[in-house]
C-alpha positions as a printed NumPy array, in Angstrom:
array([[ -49.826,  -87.925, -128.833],
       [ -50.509,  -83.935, -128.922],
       [ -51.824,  -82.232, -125.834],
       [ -52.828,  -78.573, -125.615],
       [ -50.186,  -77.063, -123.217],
       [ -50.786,  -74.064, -121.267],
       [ -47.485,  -71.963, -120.74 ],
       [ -47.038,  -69.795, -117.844],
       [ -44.765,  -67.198, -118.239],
       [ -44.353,  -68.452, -121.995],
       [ -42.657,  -65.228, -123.235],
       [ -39.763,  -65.637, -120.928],
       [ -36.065,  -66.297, -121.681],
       [ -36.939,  -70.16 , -120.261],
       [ -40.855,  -70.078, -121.269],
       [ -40.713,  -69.453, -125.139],
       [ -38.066,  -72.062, -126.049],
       [ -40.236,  -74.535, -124.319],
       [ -43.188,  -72.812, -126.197],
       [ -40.854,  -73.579, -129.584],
       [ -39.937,  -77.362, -128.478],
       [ -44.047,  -77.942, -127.896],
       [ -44.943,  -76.696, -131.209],
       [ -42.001,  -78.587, -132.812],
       [ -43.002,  -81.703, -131.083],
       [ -46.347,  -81.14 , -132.518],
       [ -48.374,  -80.012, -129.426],
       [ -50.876,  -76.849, -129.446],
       [ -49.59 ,  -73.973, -126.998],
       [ -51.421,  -71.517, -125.188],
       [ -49.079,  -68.809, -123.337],
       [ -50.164,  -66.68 , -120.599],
       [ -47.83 ,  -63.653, -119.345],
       [ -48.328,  -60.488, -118.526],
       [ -45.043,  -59.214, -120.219],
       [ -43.5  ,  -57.609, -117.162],
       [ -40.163,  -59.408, -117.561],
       [ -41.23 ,  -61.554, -121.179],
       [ -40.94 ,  -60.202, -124.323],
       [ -43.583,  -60.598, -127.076],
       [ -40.747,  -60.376, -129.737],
       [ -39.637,  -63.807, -128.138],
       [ -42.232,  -65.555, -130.003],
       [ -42.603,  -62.699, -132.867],
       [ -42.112,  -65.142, -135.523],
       [ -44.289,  -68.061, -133.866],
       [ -47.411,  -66.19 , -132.88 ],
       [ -49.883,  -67.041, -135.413],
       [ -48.661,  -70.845, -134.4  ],
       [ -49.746,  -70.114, -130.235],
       [ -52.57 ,  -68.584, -128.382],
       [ -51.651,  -65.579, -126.593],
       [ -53.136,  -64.455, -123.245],
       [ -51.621,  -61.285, -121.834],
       [ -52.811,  -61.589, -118.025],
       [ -50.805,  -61.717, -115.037],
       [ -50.781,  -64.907, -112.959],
       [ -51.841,  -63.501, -109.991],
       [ -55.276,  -63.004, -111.545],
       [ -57.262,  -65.561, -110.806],
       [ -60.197,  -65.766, -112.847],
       [ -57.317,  -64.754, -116.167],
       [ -55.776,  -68.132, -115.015],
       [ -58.57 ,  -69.695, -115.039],
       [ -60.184,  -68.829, -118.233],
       [ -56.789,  -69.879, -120.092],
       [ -57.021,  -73.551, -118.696],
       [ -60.158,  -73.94 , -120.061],
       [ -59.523,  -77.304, -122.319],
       [ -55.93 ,  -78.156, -121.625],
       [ -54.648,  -80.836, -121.299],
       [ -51.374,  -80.027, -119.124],
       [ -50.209,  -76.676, -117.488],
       [ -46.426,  -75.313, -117.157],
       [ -46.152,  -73.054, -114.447],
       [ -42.905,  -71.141, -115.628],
       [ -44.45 ,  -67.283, -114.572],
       [ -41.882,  -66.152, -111.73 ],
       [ -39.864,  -62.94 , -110.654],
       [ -36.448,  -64.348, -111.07 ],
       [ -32.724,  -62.944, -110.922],
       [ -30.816,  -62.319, -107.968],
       [ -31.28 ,  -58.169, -108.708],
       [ -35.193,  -58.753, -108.285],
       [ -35.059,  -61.078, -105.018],
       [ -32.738,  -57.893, -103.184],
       [ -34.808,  -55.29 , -104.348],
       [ -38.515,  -56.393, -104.791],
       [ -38.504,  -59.487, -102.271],
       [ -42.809,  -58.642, -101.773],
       [ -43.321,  -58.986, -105.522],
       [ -41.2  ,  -62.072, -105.796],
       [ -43.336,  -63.621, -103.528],
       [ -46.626,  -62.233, -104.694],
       [ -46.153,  -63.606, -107.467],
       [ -44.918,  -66.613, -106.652],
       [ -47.493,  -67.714, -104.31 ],
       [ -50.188,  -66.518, -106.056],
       [ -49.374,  -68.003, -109.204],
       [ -49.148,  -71.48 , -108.005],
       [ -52.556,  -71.516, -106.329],
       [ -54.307,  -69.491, -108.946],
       [ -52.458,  -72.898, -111.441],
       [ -53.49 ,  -74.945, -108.92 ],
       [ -57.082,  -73.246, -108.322],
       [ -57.58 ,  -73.408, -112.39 ],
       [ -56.108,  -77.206, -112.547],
       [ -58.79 ,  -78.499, -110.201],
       [ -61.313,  -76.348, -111.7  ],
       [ -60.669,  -77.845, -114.815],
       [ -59.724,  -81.333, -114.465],
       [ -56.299,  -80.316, -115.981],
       [ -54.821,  -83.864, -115.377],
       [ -50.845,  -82.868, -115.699],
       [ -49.617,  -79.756, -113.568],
       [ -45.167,  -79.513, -114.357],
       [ -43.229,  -76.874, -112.102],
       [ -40.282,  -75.06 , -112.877],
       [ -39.258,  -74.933, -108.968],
       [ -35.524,  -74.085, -108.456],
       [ -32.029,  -74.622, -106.49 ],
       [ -33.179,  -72.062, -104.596],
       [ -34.832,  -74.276, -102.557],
       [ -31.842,  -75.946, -100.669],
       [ -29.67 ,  -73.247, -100.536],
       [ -26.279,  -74.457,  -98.973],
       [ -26.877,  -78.648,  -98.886],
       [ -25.252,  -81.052,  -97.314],
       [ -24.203,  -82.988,  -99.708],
       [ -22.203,  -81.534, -103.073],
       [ -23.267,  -83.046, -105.678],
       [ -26.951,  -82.308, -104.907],
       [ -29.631,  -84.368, -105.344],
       [ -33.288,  -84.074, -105.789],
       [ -33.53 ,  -85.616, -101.822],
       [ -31.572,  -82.293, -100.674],
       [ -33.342,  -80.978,  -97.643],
       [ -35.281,  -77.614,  -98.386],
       [ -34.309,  -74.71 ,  -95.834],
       [ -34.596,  -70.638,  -95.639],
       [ -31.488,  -70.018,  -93.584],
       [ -32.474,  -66.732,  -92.613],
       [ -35.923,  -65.288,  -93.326],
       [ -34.329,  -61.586,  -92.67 ],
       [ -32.536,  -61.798,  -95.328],
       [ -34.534,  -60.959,  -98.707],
       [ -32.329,  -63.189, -101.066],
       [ -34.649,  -66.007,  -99.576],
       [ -37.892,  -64.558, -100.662],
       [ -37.312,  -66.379, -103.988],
       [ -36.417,  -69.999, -102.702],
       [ -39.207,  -69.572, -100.062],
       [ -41.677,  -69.219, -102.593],
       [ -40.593,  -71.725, -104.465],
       [ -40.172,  -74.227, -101.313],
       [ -44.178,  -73.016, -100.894],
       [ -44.483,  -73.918, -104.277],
       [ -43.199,  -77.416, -104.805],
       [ -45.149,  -78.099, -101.549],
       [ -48.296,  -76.784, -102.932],
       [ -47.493,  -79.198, -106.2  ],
       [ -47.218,  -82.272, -104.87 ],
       [ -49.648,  -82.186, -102.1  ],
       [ -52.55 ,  -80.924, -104.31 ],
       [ -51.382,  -83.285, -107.279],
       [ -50.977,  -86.268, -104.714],
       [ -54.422,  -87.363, -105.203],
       [ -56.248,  -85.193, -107.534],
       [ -53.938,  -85.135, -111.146],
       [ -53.134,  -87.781, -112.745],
       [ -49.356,  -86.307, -113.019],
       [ -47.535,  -83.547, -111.563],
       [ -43.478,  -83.178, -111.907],
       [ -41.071,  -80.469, -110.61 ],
       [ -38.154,  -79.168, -112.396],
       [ -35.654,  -77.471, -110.724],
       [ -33.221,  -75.507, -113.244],
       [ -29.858,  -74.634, -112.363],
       [ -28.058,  -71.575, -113.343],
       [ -29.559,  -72.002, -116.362],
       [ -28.013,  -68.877, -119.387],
       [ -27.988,  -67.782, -123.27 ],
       [ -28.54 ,  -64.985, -124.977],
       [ -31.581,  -62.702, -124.081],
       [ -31.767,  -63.617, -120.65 ],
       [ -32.129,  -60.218, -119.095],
       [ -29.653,  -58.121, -117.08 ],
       [ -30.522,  -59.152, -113.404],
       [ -28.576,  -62.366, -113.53 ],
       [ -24.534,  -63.62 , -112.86 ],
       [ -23.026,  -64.174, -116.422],
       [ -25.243,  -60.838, -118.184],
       [ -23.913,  -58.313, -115.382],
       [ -20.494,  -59.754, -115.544],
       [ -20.243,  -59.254, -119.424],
       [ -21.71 ,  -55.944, -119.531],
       [ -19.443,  -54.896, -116.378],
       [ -16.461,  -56.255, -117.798],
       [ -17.109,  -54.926, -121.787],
       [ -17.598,  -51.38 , -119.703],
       [ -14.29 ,  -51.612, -117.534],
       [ -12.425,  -52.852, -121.014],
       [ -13.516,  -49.236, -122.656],
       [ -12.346,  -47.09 , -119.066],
       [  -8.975,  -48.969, -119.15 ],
       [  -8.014,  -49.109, -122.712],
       [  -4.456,  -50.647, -122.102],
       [  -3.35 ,  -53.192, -120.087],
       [  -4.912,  -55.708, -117.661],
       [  -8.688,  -54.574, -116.556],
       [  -9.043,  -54.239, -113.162],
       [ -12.417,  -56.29 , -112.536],
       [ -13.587,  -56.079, -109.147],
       [ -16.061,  -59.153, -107.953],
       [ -17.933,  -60.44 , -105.091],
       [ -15.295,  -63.06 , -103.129],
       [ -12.072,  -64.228, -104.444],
       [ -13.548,  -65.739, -107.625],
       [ -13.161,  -69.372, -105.749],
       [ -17.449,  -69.743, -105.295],
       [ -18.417,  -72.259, -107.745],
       [ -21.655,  -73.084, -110.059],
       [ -22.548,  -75.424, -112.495],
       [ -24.159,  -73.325, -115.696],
       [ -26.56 ,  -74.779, -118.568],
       [ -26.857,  -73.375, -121.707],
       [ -30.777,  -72.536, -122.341],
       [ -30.627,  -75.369, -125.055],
       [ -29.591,  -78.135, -122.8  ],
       [ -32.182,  -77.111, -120.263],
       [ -34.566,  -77.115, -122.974],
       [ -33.922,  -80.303, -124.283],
       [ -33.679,  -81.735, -120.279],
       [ -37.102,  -80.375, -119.624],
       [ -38.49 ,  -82.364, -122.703],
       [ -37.179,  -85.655, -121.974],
       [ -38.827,  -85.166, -117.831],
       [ -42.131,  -83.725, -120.137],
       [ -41.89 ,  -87.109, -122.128],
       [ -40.774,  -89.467, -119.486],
       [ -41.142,  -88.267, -116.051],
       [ -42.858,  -89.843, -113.021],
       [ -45.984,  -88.627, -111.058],
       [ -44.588,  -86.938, -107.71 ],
       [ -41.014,  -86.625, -109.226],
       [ -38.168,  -83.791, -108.582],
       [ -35.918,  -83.493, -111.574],
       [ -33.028,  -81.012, -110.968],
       [ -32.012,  -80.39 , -114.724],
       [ -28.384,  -78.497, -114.924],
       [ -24.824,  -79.14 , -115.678],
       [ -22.562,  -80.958, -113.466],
       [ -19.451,  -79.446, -114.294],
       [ -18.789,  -77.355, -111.944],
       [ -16.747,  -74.232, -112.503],
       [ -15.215,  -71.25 , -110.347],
       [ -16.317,  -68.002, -111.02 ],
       [ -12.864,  -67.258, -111.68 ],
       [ -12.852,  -69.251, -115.153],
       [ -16.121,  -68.141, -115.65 ],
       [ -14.58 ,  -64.221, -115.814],
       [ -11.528,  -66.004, -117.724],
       [ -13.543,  -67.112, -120.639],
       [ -15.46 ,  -64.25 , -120.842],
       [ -12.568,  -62.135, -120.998],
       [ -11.041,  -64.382, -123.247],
       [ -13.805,  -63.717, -125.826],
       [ -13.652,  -59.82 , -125.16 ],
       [  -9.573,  -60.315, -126.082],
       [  -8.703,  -58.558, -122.967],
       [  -6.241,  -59.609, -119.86 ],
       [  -7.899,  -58.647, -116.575],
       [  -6.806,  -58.99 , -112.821],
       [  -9.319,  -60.   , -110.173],
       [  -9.908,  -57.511, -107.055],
       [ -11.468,  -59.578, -104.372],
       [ -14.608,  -58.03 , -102.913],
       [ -17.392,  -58.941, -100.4  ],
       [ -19.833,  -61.74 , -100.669],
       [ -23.527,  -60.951, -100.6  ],
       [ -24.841,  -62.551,  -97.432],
       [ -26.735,  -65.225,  -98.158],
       [ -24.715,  -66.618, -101.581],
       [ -23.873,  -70.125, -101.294],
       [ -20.729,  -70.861, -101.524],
       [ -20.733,  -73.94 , -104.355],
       [ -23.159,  -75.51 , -106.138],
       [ -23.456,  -78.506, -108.71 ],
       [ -26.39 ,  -80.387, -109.124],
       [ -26.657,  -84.129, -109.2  ],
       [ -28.601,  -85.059, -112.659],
       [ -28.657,  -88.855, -112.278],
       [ -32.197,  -89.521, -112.209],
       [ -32.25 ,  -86.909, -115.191],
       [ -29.632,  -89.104, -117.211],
       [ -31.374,  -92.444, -116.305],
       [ -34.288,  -90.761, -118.665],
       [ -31.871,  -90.511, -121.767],
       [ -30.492,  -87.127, -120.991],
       [ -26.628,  -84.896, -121.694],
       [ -25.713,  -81.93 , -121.383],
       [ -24.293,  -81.075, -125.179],
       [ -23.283,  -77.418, -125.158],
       [ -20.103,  -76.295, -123.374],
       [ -19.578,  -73.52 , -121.084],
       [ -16.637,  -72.001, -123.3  ],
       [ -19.374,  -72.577, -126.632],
       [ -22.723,  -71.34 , -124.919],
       [ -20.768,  -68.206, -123.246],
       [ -19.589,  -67.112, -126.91 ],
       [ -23.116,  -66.904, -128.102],
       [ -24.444,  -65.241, -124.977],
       [ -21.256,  -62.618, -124.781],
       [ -21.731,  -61.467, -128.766],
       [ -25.782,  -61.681, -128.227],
       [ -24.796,  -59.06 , -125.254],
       [ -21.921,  -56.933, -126.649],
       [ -24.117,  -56.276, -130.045],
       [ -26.018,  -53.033, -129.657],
       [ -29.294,  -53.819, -129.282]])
């Protein structure tokens, strides 16, 4: 059955190919973002098709006025990449606490019955268990430390969700995405800054093996989705997910960030050799989520990490 969705944050790399799967699912979309971090060219050739709201979610009566009439509101609008949660750890959580109570706020206002979160892995930091599953205990190791800014929001956040939404919507579900990449994802995140670093070393050492310096010994691990497969997971949970449920949606092949700088020096056609450098306090150490409660909905990953990387490498190395 269509619904009118509201999109937060709908002109973001993880926002507008929701906004597309809606629409090609046959919903109605309405898209609120301020276009700090979105771009309106993400849904250039799709606007006539969606109602655009430039507003920021931190303005309450904004989010309020564009859940008017809906019929279920994804709360996507969030500061995110690593770069951001360093250097602007205030505005990460402005906006992140903010924007879920001004959702919240406008959900109540409006008897919005569904409220979905895009939370994050963020929110457990180093668990105890690896896999990880959606029972993981939430923690902010060190509140000194501004990494956490991001996963504390986002711990506020899922909170928020499923207290509110305990009683008073008729369904509210929480994603959490896991190193999720493709093309057009920004600069401030892992596999962007690696291929732009490592393209730029290639061109200083023109012969030979590239010296490519990185955080560690290349021996941290993560588990990367393509922005297709996360797309596709965050449908089925749309379609099929329980009130008061955690989803984490991700890959669970997990991969050293060695390989990860193999393939993408691979694709540049380019030998390199690793030099070993500090950690940034606060990086976990290995991460791969568990996605059996996602599969037991009818979900798989399809894209590989070798296939997504060549799309997001040549989207990045093209002069844009």
């Amino acid at each position: 059955m269509s619904k009118l969705y509201l999109v937060t944050g709908g002109a973001g790399f993880i926002g507008s190919p929701l906004v597309r799967r809606l629409l090609r699912d046959g919903h109605r979309v309405r898209v609120l973002d301020n276009l700090s971090r979105g771009s309106a060219g993400r849904l250039s050739d799709i606007r006539s098709h969606v109602e655009f709201i430039e507003a920021d979610v931190r303005d309450a009566d904004a989010v309020r006025r564009a859940a008017r009439g809906v019929e279920s509101l994804c709360h996507l609008a969030a500061v995110n990449g690593t770069e951001w949660f360093y250097s602007k750890p205030e505005i990460v959580l402005d906006v992140g606490v903010k924007g879920v109570v001004n959702t919240i706020d406008a959900c109540l206002e409006h008897d919005v019955p569904e409220y979905v979160l895009a939370s994050s892995s963020e929110v457990y930091q180093t668990p105890p268990t690896i896999p990880t599953d959606e029972g993981a205990p939430l923690s902010v190791p060190d509140p000194l430390n501004p990494r956490f800014s991001y996963g504390g929001s986002k711990i506020i956040s899922e909170l928020m969700a499923l207290n509110y939404g305990r009683r008073r919507l008729e369904r509210v579900l929480v994603v959490r995405p896991h190193n999720v990449y493709g093309p057009d994802m920004g600069r401030e995140h892992v596999i962007p800054q690696l291929v732009l670093r490592a393209a730029a070393l290639a061109a200083e050492h023109p012969r030979g093996a590239v010296p490519f310096p990185i955080q560690g010994g290349g021996t941290q691990t993560r588990s990367f989705m393509y922005i297709d497969d996360f797309t596709d997971g965050l449908a089925i949970v749309l379609e099929k997910g329980a009130h008061l449920n955690i989803y984490h949606i991700g890959n669970d092949d997990e991969v050293p960030v060695r390989r990860l700088v193999e393939l993408i020096f691979e694709r540049i056609g380019r030998d390199f050799d690793i030099i070993p450098g500090a950690l940034t306090p606060g990086s976990p150490n290995r991460r791969r989520p568990g996605i059996d409660k996602l599969r037991a909905l009818g979900y798989r990953p399809r894209v590989s990490l070798r296939g997504g990387l060549a799309c997001t490498i040549d989207w990045y190395l093209t002069d844009r």
